[in-house]
C-alpha positions as CSV (number, residue, x, y, z in Angstrom):
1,X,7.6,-2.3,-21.6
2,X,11.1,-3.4,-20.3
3,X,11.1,-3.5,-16.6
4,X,13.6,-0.5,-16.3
5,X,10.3,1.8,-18.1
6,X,8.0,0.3,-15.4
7,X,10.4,1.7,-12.9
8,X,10.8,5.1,-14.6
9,X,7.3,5.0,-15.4
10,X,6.8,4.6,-11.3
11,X,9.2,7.1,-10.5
12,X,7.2,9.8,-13.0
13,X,3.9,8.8,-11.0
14,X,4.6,8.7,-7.8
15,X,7.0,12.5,-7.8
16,X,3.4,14.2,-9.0
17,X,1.7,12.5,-6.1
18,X,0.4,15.5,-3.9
19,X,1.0,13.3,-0.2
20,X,2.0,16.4,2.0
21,X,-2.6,16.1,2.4
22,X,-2.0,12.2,3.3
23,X,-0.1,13.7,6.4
24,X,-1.8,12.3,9.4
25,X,-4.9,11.4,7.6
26,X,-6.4,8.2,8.1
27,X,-9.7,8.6,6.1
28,X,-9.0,5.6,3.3
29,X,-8.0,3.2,5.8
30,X,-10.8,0.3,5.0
31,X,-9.4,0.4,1.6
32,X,-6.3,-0.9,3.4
33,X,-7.4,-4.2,2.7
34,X,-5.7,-8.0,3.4
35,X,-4.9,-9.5,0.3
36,X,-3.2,-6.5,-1.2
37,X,-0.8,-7.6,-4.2
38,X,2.8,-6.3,-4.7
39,X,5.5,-7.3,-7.0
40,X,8.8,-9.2,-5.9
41,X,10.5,-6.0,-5.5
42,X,8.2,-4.1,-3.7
43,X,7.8,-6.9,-1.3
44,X,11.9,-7.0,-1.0
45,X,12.1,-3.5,-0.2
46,X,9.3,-4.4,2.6
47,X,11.5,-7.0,3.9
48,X,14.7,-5.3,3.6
49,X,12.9,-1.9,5.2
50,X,11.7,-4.3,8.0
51,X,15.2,-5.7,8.3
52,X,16.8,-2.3,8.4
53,X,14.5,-1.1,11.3
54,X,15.8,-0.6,14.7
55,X,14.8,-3.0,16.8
56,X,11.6,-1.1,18.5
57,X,10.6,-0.4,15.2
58,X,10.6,-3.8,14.5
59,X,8.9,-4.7,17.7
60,X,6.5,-2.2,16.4
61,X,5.3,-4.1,13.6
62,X,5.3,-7.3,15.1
63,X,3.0,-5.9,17.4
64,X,0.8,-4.8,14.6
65,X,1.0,-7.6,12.9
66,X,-0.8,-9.4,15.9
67,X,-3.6,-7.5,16.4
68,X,-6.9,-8.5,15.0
69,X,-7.6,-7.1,11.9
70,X,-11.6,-7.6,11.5
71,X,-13.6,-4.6,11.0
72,X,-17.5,-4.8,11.9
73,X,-18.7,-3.0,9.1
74,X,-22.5,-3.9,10.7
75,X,-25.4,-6.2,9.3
76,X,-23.2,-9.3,9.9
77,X,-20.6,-7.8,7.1
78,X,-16.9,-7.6,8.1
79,X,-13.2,-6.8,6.2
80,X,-10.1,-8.2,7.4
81,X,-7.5,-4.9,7.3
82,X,-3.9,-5.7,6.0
83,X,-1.3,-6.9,8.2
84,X,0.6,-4.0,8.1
85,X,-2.5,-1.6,9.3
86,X,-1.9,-0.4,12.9
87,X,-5.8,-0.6,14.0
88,X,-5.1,1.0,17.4
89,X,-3.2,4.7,15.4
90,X,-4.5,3.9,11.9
91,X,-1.8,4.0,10.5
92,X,0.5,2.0,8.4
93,X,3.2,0.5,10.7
94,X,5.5,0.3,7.2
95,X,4.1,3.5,5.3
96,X,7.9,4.1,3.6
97,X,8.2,0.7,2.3
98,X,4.2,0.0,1.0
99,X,3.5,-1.4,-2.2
100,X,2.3,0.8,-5.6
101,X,-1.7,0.6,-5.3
102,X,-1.3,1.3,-1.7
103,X,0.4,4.5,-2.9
104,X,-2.3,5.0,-5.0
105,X,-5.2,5.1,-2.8
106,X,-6.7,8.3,-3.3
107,X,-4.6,9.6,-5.9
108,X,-6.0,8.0,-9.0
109,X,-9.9,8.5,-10.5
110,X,-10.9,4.7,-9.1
111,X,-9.6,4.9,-5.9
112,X,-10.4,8.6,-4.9
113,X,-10.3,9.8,-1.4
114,X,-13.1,9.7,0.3
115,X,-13.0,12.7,2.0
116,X,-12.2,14.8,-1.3
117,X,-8.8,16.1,0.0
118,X,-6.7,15.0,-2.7
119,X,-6.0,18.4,-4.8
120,X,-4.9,17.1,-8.2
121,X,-5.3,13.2,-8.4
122,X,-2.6,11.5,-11.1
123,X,-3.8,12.0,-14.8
124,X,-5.9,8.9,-16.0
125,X,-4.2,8.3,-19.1
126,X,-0.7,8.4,-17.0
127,X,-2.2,6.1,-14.2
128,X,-3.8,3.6,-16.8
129,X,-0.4,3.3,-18.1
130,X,1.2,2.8,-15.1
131,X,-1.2,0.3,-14.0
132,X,-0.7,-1.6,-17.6
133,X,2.7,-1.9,-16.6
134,X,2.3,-3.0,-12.6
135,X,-0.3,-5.7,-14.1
136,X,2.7,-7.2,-16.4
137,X,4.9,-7.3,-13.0
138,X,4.5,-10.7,-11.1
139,X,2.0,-10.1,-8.1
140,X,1.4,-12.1,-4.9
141,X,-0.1,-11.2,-1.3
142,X,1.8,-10.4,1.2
143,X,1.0,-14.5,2.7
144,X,1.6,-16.1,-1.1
145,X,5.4,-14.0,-1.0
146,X,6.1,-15.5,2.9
147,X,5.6,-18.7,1.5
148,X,7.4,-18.4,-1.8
149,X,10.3,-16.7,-0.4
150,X,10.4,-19.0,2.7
């Protein structure tokens, strides 16, 4: 698939996404893991939507970015949140701008939401073929990009 139908094939997905229930929830947030993957565009439009930010928006997320991201999950097991995931509102201090699977979370039949809010998740044979497509795109973490692009 050329990289023009990964972007249409994107576009499809994400306009049958039912979000207006992802409104002010913060239920999935352990799923927003450190280590998340996106592709060179998706972390582009991060930067640029970073970039673009006035600058107590900015301020904002550098703030976040300092906080401690651990999560005691008991019995000496702990998950480091992404950098991105404001622990203090639980929220995602660059929701606009986040990559695909983060998108995703809730919305597809292996990453439902947890609370069962979700209304109509994406159809599977849509979503596998959408995630065929991401999985062809080059991926790095948000750390392996800041070096790379450094």
């Amino acid at each position: 698939m050329p990289p023009s139908d990964y972007i249409e094939l994107r576009a499809r997905c994400e306009a049958q996404l039912e979000l207006t229930v992802c409104n002010g929830c913060s239920a999935c947030y352990l799923r927003c893991a450190d280590g998340v993957q996106a592709t060179r565009a998706e972390w582009r439009a991060l930067q640029d939507y970073i970039a673009a930010a006035p600058p107590a928006k900015r301020a904002e997320i550098d703030a976040v970015m300092a906080q401690d991201k651990t999560v005691d999950l008991g019995d000496e097991v702990t998950v480091s949140l992404c950098r991105y995931f404001d622990m203090d509102t639980r929220t995602c201090a660059v929701y606009p701008a986040r990559p695909l699977v983060c998108r995703l979370l809730g919305h597809v039949e292996w990453l439902p939401c947890p609370i069962e809010n979700v209304p109509r998740p994406l159809p599977t044979p849509l979503a596998l073929e959408l995630m065929r497509a991401y999985a062809r795109e080059e991926r790095k973490t948000f750390a392996e990009w800041e070096e790379t692009c450094s």
